[in-house]
C-alpha positions as CSV (number, residue, x, y, z in Angstrom):
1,X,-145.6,79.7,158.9
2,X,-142.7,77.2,158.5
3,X,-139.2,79.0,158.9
4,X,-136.7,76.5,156.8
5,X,-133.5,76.4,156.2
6,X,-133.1,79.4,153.2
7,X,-131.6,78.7,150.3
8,X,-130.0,81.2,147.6
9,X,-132.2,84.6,146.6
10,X,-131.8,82.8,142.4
11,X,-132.2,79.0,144.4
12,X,-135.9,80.8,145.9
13,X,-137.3,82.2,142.7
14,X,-135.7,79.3,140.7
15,X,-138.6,77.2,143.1
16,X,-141.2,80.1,143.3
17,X,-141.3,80.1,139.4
18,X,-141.7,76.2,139.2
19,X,-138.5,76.0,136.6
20,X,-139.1,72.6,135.9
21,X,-142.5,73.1,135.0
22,X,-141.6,75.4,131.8
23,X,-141.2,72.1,129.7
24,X,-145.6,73.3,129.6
25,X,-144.7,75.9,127.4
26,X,-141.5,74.2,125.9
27,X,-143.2,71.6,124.0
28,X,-146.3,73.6,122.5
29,X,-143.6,76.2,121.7
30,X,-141.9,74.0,119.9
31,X,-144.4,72.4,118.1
32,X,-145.7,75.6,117.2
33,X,-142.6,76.4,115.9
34,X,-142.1,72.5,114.3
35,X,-145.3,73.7,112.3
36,X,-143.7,77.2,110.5
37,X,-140.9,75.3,109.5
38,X,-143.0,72.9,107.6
39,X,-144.5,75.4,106.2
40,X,-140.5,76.5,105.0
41,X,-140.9,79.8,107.0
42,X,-138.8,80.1,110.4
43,X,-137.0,82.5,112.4
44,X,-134.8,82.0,115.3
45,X,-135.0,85.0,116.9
46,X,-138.5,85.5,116.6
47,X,-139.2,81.7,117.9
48,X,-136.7,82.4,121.3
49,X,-138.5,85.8,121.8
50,X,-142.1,83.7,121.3
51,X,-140.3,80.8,123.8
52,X,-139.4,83.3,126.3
53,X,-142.5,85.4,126.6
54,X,-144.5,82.3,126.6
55,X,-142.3,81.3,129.5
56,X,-142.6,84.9,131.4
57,X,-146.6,84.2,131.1
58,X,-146.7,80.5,132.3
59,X,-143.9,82.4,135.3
60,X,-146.8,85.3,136.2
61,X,-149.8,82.6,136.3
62,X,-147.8,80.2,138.5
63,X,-146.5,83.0,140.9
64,X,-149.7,84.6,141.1
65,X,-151.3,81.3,141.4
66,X,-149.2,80.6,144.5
67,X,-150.2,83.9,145.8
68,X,-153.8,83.7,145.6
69,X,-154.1,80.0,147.2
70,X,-152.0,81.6,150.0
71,X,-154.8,84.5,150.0
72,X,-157.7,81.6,150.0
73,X,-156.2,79.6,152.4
74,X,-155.5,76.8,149.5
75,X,-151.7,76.4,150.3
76,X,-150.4,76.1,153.8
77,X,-147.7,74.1,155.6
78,X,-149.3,71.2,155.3
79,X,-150.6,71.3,151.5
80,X,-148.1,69.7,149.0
81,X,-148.4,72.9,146.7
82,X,-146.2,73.3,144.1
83,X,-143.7,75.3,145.4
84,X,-143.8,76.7,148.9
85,X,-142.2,79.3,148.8
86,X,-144.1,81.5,150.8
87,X,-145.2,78.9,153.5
88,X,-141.7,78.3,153.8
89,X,-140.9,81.9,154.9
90,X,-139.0,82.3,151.8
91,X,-141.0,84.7,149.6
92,X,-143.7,87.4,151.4
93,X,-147.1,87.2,149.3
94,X,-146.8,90.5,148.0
95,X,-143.2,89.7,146.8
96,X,-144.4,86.6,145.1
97,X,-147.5,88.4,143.4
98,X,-145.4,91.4,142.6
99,X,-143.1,89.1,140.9
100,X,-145.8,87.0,139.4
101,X,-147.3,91.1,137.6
102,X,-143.0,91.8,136.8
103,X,-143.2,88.6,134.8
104,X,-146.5,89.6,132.7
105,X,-145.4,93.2,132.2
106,X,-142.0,91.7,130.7
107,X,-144.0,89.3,128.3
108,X,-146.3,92.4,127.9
109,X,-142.8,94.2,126.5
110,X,-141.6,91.2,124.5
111,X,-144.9,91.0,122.7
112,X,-145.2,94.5,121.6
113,X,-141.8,93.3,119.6
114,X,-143.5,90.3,118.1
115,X,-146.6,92.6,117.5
116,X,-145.1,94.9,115.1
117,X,-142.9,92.4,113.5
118,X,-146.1,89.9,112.8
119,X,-149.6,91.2,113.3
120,X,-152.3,92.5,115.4
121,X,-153.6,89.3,115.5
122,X,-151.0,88.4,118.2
123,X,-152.6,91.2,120.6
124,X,-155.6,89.1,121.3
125,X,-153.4,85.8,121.8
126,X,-151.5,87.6,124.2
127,X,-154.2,89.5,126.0
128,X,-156.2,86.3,126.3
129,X,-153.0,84.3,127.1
130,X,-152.3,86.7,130.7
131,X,-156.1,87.2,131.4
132,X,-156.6,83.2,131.5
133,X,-153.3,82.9,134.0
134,X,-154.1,85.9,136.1
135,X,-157.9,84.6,136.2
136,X,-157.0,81.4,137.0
137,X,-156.5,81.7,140.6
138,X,-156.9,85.8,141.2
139,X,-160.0,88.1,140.6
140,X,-163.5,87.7,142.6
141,X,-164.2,84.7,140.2
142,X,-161.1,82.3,140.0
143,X,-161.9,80.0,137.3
144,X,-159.7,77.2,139.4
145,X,-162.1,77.0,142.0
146,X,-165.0,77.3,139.3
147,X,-164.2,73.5,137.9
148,X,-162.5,75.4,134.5
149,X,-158.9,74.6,135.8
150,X,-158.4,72.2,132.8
151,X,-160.4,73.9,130.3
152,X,-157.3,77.1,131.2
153,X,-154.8,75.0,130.7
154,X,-156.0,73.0,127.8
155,X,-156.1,76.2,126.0
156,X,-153.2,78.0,127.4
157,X,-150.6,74.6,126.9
158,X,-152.4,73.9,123.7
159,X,-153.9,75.7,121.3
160,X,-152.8,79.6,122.4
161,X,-149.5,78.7,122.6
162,X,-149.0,76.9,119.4
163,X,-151.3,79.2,117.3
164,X,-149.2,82.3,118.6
165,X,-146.1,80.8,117.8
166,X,-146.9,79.6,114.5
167,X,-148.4,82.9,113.8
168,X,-145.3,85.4,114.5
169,X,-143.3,83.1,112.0
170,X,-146.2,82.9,109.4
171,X,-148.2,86.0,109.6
172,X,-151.3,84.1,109.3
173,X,-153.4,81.1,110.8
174,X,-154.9,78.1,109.1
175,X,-157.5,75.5,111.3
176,X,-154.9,72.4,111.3
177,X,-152.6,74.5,114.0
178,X,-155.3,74.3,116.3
179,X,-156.5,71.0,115.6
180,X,-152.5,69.9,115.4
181,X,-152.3,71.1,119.4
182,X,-155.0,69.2,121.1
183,X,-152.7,65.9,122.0
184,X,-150.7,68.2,123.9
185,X,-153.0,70.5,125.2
186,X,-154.9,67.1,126.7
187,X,-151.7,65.8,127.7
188,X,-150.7,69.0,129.8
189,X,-154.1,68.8,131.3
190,X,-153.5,65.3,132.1
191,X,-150.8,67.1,134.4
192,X,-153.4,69.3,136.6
193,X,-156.3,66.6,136.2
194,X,-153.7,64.1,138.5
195,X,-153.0,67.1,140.6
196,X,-156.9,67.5,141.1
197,X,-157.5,63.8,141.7
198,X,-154.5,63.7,145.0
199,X,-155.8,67.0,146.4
200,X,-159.7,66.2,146.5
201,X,-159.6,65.8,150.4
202,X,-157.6,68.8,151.0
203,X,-159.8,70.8,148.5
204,X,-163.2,69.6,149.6
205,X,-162.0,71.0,153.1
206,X,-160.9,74.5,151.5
207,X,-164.1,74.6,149.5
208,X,-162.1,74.3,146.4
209,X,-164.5,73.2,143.4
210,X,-162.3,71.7,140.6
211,X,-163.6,69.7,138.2
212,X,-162.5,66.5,140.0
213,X,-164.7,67.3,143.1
214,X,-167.8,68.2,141.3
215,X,-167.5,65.0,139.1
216,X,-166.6,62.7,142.2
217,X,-163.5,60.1,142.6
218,X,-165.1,57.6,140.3
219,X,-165.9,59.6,137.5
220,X,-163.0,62.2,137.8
221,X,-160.3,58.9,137.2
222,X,-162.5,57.9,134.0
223,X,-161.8,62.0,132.9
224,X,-158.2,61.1,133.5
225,X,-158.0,58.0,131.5
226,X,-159.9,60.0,128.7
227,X,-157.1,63.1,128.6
228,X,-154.2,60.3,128.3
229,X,-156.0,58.1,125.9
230,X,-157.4,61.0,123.7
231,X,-154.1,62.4,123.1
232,X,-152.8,59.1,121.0
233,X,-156.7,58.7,119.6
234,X,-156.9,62.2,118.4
235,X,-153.0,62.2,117.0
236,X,-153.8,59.2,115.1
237,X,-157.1,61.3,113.6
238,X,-154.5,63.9,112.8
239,X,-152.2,61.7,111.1
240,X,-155.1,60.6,109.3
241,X,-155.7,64.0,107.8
242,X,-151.9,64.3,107.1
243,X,-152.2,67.7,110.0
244,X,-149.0,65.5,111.8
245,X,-146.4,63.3,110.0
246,X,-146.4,59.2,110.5
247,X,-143.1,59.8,111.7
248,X,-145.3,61.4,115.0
249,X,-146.5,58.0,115.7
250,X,-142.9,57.4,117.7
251,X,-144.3,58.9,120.4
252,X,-146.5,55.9,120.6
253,X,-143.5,54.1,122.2
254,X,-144.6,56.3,125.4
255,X,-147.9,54.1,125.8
256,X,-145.9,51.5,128.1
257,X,-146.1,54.7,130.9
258,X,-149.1,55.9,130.2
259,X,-150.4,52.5,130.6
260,X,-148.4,52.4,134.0
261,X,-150.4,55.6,134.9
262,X,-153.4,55.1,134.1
263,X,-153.6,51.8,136.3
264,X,-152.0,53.6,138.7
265,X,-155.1,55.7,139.2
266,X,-157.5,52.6,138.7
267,X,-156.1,51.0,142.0
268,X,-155.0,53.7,144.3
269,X,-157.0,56.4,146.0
270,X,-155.1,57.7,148.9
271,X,-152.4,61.3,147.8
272,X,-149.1,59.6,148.1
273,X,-150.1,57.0,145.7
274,X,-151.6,59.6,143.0
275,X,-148.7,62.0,143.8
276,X,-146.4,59.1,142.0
277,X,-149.4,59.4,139.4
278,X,-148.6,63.1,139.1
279,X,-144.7,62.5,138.6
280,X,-145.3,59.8,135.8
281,X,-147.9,62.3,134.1
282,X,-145.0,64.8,134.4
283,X,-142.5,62.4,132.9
284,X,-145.4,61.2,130.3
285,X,-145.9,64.9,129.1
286,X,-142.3,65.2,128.7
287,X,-141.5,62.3,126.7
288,X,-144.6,62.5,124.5
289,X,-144.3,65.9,123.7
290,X,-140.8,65.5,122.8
291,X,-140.9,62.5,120.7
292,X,-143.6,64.3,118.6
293,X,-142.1,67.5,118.7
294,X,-138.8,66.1,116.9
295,X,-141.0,63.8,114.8
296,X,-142.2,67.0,113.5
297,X,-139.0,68.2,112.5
298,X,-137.6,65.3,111.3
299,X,-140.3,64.7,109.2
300,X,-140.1,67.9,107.4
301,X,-136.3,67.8,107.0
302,X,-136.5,63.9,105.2
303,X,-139.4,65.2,103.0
């Protein structure tokens, strides 16, 4: 284990909690919320207490995720995981996956709130919500190493998120919120799929199976160009169907990266290259999201 230099006790869980990472759960938050207010219902308490125990959850998965690659043997000095916390010397694994079940029994707390105040209906987002990022690296079956790392995420950034969100301002559901989350439930994924792609040498050596492995290089790349490219094919079906606003189609000026991206994983194989991949889809995911996130709201306050 690697001794460094250590930082502040708020600097360590600041990294351990991968801060930068809650944009995730920021954007399909938002959008979530962008789609009660165009329905002229909104709450701002409710949609910062929906923000912040989307947040704790995203927190748990990623702690406990960090603890359980440590477990597996996933994340060591030499691995670019995500945070590092506990190869670093910073964080014991038992304080990282303690603070990984603090975070879900916080959300837990938060949502029995938003339960009584909404519906029952909320119980099973919730429940399902944790399950999927405990599950996704802990239990006897992590569904990471089972090639259904994006299929988690697709569901957890995308259509979970934004249907529970939407629901504690509405009370209710109707099939467009779910359909209205798949660009950025494909864009998030877009996020892990890049991961996947730079760490297939260091995961066929850990026995890892994501879904990059079993498909192999060539094929996994086309599955990348698919997430990026179905997001702006499937919001302009949406728009179609009038389940976003024209005004969404500003977040078309993001292309120009996208573009960048994907041709970035066209010509490169080795990690450094696809770990600038990884940073663009990161920056992609942000600008995106946002652009049709405020499109959303704009849209409803003009009309």
């Amino acid at each position: 284990m690697v001794q460094a230099h250590r930082p502040s006790l708020v600097r360590i869980w600041f990294e351990a909690v991968r801060f930068p990472s809650f944009t995730a759960t920021l954007i399909p938050v938002a959008m979530g919320g962008g789609f009660a207010v165009a329905d002229r219902a909104f709450d701002g308490i409710l949609f910062l207490l929906s923000l912040l125990a989307a947040i704790l959850i995203q927190a748990g998965a990623n702690l406990i995720n960090d603890y359980y690659d440590h477990i597996h043997g996933v994340d060591d000095e030499h691995s670019l995981s995500p945070s590092g916390v506990i190869q670093k010397g910073w964080l014991s694994p038992i304080q990282v996956r303690n603070g990984g079940l603090t975070c879900f029994l916080l959300a837990v707390f938060i949502g029995i709130y938003l339960v009584k105040s909404s519906g029952l209906f909320l119980v099973f987002i919730g429940i399902l919500g944790i399950l999927l990022g405990y599950f996704y690296t802990g239990g006897p079956y992590p569904l990471a190493y089972r090639a259904l790392g994006e299929a988690v995420v697709f569901l957890l950034m995308g259509p979970i998120t934004v249907m529970g969100t939407y629901y504690v301002q509405i009370h209710t559901l109707r099939p467009g919120i779910a359909l209205g989350a798949i660009p950025v439930g494909l864009m998030t994924t877009a996020i892990l799929h890049a991961n996947n792609l730079r760490d297939m040498e260091h995961d066929k050596k850990v026995n890892k199976k994501t879904l990059a492995i079993l498909s192999g290089k060539r094929l996994a790349k086309r599955e990348y160009y698919v997430l990026v490219g179905g997001a702006y094919l499937v919001q302009l079906l949406l728009i179609v169907v009038q389940i976003l606003p024209l005004l969404s189609l500003v977040s078309f000026f993001t292309i120009p990266l996208a573009w960048r991206a994907v041709h970035l994983v066209h010509v490169h194989d080795s990690p450094l290259q696809l770990n600038l991949v990884l940073g663009l889809t990161v920056l992609l995911h942000l600008l995106y999201g946002t652009f049709l996130v405020l499109t959303m709201y704009i849209a409803t306050l003009l009309w």
